[in-house]
N, C-alpha and C positions, 0 to 999 in steps of 0.2 A: 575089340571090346568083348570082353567075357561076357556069357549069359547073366549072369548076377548084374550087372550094369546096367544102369539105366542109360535110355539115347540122348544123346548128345541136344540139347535142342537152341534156336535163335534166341537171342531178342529182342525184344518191338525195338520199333524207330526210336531214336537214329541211330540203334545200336544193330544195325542188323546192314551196313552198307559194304555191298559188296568191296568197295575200293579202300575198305580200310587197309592198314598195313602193318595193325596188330592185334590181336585176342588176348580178352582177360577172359580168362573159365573159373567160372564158382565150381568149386571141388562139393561144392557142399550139395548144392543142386544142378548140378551138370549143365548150367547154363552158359554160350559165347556170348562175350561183349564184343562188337566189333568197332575198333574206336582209330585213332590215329595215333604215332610215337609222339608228334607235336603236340598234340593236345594232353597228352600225358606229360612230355617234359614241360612243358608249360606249369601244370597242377604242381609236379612234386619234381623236387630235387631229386630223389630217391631215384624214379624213374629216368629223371634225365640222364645221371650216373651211370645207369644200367645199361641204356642205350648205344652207348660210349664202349662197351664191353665187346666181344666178340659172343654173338648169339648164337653159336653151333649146338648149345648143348640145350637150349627152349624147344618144345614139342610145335611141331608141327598138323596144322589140321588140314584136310583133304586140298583145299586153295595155296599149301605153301604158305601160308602165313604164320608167324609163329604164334606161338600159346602160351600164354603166361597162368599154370594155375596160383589161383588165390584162394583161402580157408573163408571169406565172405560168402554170405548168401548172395542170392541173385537181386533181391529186393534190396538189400544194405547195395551191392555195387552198383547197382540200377541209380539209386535216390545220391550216393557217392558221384557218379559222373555226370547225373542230370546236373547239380550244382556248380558246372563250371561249363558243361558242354556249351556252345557256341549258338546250337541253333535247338535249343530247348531249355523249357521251364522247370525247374524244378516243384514235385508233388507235394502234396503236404506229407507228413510224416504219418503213418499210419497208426502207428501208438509210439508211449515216450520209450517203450524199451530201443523200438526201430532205431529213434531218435539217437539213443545211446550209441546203438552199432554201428550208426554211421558216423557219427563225432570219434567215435573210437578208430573206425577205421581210419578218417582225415588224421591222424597222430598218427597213425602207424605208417603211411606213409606219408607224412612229411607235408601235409596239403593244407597249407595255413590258410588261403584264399578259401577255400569248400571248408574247413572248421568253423572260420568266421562267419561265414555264413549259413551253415549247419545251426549255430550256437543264436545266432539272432532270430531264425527258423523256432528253433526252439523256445525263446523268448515269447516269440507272438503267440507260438502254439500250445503251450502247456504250461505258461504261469496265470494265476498262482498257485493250479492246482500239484506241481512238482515242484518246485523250489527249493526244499529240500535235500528234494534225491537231486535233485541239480547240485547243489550246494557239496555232495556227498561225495559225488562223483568228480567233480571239481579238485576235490581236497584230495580226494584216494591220487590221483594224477598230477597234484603238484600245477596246478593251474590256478595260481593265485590270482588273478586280473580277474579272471573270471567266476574263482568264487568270492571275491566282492561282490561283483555282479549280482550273483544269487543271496548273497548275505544281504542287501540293501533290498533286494524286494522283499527278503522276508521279512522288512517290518511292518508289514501289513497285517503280518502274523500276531495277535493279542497274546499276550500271556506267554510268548516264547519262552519255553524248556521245562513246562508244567508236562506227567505224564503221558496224557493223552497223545503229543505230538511226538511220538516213537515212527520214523519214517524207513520207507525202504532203504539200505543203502548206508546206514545209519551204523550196522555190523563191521561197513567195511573203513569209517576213518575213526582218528586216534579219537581217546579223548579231552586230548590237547584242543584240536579241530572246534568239535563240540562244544568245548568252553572257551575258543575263539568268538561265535557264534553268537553264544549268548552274554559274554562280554561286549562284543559290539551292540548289539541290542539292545543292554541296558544303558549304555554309554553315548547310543543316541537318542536314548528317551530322556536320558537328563537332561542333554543338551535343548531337545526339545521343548521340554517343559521350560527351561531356564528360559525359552524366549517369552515364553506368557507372564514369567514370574517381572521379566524387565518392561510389560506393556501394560497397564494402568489407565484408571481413569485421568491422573495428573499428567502422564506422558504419552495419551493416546494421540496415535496419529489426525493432524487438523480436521480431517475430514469428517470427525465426531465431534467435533467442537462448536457451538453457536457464539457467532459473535456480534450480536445483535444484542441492542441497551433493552433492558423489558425495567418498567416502573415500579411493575408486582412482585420484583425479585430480588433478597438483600443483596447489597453492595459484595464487592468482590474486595481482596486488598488494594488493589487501586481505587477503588472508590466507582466501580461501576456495577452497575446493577445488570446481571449476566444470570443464565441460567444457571439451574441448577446442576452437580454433577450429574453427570448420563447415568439413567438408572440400568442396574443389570450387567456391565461391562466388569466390575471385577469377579463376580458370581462367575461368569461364562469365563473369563480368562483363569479364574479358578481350576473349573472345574474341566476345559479343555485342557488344561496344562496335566491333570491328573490323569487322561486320559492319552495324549502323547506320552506321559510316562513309559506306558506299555505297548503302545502301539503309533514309534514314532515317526507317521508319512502324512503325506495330504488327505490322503483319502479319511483318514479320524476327524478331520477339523472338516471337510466337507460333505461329511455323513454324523456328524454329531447331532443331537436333539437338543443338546444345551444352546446350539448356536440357533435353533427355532424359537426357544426360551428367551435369549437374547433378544431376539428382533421385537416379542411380543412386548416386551419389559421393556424396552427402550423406547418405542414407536409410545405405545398406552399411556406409559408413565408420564410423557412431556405435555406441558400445558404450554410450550410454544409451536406455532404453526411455524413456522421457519425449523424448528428440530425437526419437526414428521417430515416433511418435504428432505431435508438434509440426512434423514435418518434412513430414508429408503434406498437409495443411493449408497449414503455413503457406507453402512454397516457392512455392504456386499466388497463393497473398495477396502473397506477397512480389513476382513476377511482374506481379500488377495494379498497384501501387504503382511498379515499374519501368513498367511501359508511358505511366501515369496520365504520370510527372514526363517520359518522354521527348516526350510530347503537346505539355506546355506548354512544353518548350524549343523545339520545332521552333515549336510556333506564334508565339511571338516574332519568328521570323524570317519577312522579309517579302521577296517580287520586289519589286526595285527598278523606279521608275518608268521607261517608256518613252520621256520626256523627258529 
């Protein structure tokens, strides 16, 4: 080791067991992992291949062990092998760039098991506030599955491809990508809305319905005397459907004001006791069945391929 060199140093459990029978060293910060071949060819093809090789020409550290340097920090390889190792948890990511470096490293060697789980890591941990640069990164790399993934949560995102939302990451894909993005976007917000446009007071689900004879209320075309149409219900499917337009997921129909608007206007409005009782109930049921059918519209709709 030359003076200029910094020393060599451990690290923590359980990468520091004596009986391993291989070393990964971060070139970058002079850190040993002390890991197993097996649990490496386990992780990556890559490694397993390598193994397979004659290792005369891998450094050696003081134990005879050999040394594999790698261009990783010590914290990307660390959070890299916690995700598969055996008899450890993996940390949370400590920011989304970390995050980056270690999904980038699982590609680099070939460690689909520790990606997938990197990537759902990332899921829990940083949406919605990254989504984008998820999205970005995704596309720079040719990982279609998974920027779906990031495409579909961005419709939480209102107003998607209005100026403001210039994201990190953003530099680095075409703008083919980008107008994938906001093609899907608007293409499930129709879909969206089209589910509002097809639920009405005529074809609202039963559970809005009173069918109970009242004397005080003209005849129906069969000749029975029924309540009136439910007040409110095309107002809010309105103006919910205008609001899916732009931002089309659950979370719009189960944070909307117009569906508090609804309840008041439905509930107030009925001079049947049998509606108020039916109307408590059911408007919430009815709401689930709305959100259920807008699910399966948007999920029909698919980001077009990258090609």
């Amino acid at each position: 080791m030359s003076d200029d060199e910094e020393p060599i140093t451990t690290a923590t459990a359980p990468f520091d067991n004596p009986d391993s029978d291989i070393i990964l060293r971060s070139t970058t910060d002079r850190v040993d992992f002390h890991t197993f071949k097996f649990i490496l060819s386990l992780m990556s093809p890559m490694f397993k291949e390598m193994f397979t090789l004659p290792q005369n020409g891998l450094q050696s550290g003081i134990s005879s062990v050999p040394v594999i340097p790698v261009a990783e920090s010590s914290a990307t390889l660390e959070s890299l092998l916690l995700h598969y190792h055996p008899a450890a948890t993996p940390k949370a990511f400590s920011s989304f760039s970390h995050a980056v470096a270690v999904m980038q490293a699982a590609k680099k060697y070939d460690m689909q098991v520790v990606f997938s789980r990197a990537v759902d890591r990332v899921f829990t941990q940083f949406i919605p506030d990254h989504v984008l640069e998820l999205y970005a990164l995704f596309c720079q790399f040719g990982w279609q599955d998974h920027a779906q993934m990031a495409a579909t949560r961005a419709l939480e995102i209102k107003d998607l491809g209005r100026p403001s939302h210039v994201f990190k990451g953003m530099r680095n894909i075409t703008a083919f990508d980008y107008h994938r993005l906001l093609a899907y976007h608007q293409e499930c917000g129709a879909a969206a809305q089209q589910v509002a446009k097809s639920l009405s007071s005529h074809n609202a689900c039963h559970m809005l319905r009173c069918t109970e004879s009242h004397d005080e209320f003209d005849d129906d075309f069969w000749g029975r005397r029924v309540c009136p149409p439910l007040v409110g219900l095309d107002e809010y499917l309105d103006k919910s459907g205008k609001e899916l337009l732009i931002r089309p997921c659950e979370l719009t129909l189960l944070e909307s004001a117009s569906y508090i608007d609804f309840n008041i206007k439905a509930i107030g409005g009925t001079k049947c006791r049998v509606c108020k009782y039916k109307f408590v109930e059911g408007i919430d049921g009815f709401r689930a069945v709305y959100i259920a059918q807008v699910k399966r519209a948007v999920a029909k709709v698919k980001l077009a391929d990258a090609d």
